[in-house]
Short mmCIF file of the C-alpha atoms (twelve columns), coordinates in Angstrom:
data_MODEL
# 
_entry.id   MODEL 
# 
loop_
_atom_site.group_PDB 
_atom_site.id 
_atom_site.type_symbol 
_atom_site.label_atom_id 
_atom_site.label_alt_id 
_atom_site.label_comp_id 
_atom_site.label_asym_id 
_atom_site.label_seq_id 
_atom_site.Cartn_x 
_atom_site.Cartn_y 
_atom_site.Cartn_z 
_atom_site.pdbx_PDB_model_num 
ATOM 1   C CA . UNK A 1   11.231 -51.240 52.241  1 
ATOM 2   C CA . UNK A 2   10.769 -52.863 48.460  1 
ATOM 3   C CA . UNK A 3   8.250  -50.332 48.131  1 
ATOM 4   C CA . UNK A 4   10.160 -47.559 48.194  1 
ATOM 5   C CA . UNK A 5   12.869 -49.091 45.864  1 
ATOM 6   C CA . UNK A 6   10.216 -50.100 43.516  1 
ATOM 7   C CA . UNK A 7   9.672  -46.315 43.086  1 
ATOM 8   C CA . UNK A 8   12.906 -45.820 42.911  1 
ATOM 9   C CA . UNK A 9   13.256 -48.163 39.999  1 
ATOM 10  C CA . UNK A 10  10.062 -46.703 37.902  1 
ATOM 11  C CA . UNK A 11  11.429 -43.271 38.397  1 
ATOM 12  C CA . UNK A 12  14.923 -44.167 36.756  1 
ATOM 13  C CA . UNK A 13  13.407 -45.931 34.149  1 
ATOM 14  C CA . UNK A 14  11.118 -43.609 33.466  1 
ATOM 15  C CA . UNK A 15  14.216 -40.472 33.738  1 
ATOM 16  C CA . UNK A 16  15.913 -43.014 30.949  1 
ATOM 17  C CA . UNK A 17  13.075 -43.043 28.858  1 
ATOM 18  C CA . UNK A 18  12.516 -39.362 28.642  1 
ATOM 19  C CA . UNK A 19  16.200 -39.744 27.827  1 
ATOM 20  C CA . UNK A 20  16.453 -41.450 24.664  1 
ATOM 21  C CA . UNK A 21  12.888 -39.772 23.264  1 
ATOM 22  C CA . UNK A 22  14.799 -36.411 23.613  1 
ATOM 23  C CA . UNK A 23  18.129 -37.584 22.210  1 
ATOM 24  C CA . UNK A 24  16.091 -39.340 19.246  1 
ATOM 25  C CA . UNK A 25  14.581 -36.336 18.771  1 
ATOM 26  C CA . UNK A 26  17.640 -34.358 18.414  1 
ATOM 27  C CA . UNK A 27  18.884 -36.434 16.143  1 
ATOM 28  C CA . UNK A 28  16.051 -36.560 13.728  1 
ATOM 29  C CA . UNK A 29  16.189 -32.708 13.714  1 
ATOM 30  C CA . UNK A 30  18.868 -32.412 11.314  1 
ATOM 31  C CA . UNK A 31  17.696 -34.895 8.603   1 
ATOM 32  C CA . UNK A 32  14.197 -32.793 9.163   1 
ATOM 33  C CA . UNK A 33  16.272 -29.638 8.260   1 
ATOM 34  C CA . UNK A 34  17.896 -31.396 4.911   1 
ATOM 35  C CA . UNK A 35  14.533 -32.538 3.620   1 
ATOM 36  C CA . UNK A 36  12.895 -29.711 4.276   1 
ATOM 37  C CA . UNK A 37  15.956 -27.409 2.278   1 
ATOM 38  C CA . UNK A 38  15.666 -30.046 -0.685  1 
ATOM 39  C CA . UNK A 39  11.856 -29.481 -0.925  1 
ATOM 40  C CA . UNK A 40  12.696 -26.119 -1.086  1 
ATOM 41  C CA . UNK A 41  15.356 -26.354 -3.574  1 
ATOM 42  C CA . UNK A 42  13.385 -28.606 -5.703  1 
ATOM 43  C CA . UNK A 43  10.479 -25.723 -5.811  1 
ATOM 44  C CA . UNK A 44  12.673 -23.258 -6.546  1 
ATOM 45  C CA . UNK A 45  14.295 -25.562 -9.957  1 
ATOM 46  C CA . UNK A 46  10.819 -25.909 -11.213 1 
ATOM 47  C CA . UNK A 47  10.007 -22.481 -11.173 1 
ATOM 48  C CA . UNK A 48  12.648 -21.057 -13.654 1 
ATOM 49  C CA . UNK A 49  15.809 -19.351 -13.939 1 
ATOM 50  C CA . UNK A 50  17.453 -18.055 -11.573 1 
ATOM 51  C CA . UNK A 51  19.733 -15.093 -10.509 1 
ATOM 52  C CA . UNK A 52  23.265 -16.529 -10.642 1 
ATOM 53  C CA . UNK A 53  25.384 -13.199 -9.099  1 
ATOM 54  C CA . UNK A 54  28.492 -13.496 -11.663 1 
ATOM 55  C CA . UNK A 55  27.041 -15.408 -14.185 1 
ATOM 56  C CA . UNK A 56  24.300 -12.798 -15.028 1 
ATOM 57  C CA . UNK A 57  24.711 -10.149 -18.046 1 
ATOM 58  C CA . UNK A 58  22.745 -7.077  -17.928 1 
ATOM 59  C CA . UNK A 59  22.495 -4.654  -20.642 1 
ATOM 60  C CA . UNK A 60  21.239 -1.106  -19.768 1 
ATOM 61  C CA . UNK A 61  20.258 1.328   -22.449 1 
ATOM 62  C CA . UNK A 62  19.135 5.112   -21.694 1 
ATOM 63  C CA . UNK A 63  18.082 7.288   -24.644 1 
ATOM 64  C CA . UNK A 64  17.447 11.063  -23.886 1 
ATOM 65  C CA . UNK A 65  15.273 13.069  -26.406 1 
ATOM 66  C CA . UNK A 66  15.344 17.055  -26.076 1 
ATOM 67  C CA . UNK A 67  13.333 19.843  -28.010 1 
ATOM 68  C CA . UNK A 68  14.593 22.936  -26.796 1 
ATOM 69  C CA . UNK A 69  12.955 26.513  -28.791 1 
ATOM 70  C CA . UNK A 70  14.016 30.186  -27.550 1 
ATOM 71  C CA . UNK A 71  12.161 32.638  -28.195 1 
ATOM 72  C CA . UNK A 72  13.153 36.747  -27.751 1 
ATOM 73  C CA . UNK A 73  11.027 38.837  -28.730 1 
ATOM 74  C CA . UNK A 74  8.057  38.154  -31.073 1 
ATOM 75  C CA . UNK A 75  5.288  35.620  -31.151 1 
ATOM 76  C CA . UNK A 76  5.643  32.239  -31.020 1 
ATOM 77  C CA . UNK A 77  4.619  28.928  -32.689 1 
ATOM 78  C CA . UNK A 78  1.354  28.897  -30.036 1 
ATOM 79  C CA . UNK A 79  0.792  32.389  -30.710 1 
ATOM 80  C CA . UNK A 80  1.543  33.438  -27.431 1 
ATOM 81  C CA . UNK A 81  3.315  37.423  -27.565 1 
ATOM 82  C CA . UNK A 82  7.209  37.648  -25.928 1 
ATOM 83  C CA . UNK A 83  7.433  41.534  -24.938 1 
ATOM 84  C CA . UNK A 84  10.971 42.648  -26.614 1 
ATOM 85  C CA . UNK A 85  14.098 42.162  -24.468 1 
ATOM 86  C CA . UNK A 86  12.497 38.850  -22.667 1 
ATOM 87  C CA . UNK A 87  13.095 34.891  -23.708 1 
ATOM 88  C CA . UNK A 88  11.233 32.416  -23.596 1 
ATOM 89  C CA . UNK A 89  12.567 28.972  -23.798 1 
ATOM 90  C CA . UNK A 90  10.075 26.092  -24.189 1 
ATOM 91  C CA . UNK A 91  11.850 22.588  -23.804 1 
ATOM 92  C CA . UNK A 92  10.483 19.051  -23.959 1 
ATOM 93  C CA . UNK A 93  12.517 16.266  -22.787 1 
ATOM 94  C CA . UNK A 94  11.776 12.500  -23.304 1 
ATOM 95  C CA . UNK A 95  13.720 10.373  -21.248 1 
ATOM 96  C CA . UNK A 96  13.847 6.008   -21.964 1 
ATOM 97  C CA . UNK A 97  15.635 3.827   -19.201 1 
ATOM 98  C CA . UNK A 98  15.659 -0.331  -20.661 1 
ATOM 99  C CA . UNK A 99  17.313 -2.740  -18.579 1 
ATOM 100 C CA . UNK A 100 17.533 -6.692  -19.154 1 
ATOM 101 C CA . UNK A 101 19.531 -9.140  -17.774 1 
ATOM 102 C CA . UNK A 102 20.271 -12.885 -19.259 1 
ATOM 103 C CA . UNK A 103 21.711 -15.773 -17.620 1 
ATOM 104 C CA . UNK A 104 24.124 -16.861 -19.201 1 
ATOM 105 C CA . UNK A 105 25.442 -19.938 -17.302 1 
ATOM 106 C CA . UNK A 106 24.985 -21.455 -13.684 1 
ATOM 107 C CA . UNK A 107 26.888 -22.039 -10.723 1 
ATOM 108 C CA . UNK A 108 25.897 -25.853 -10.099 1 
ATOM 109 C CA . UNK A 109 26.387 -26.730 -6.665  1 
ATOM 110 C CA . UNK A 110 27.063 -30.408 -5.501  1 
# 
């Protein structure tokens, strides 16, 4: 009869044990989180400047260039013969997109 109660006991203690390592670990999991977010954080500060979405100018500049030449009739510049009664139109355009952006404060978070 204390044999089977002995068993008894080990498997409580045992049950309570298993208890506290999970709830420990549970625990622990948020201050693993919060470290691992401050590393992160940390890397991300030593690397530069950042994208701040309100706080961020951008200046976009397009310039369009356009050679347009019509021809009706005759030769042209290249030498090239335009019966009479047909045009030719020989265009070039150039087109330049520039786009920065500057920071020009930051949202500092506590």
């Amino acid at each position: 009869m204390k044999l089977g109660l002995k068993q008894g006991q080990s498997m409580v203690e045992y049950t309570v044990l298993l208890c506290i390592i999970v709830s420990s670990l549970l625990i622990m999991q948020f201050y693993v989180k919060r470290s691992y977010s401050g590393r992160i954080k940390e890397e991300a500060n030593q690397i530069g400047l950042q994208y701040a979405p309100g706080h961020t100018n951008s200046w976009i500049q397009t310039k369009t260039f356009m050679n347009a030449t019509t021809y009706t009739g005759g030769r042209t510049e290249e030498g090239e013969n335009v019966p009479v009664g047909m045009t030719l139109t020989d265009s070039q355009t150039n087109v330049t997109f520039i786009k920065k952006e500057a920071v020009d404060s930051f949202a500092v978070a506590d």
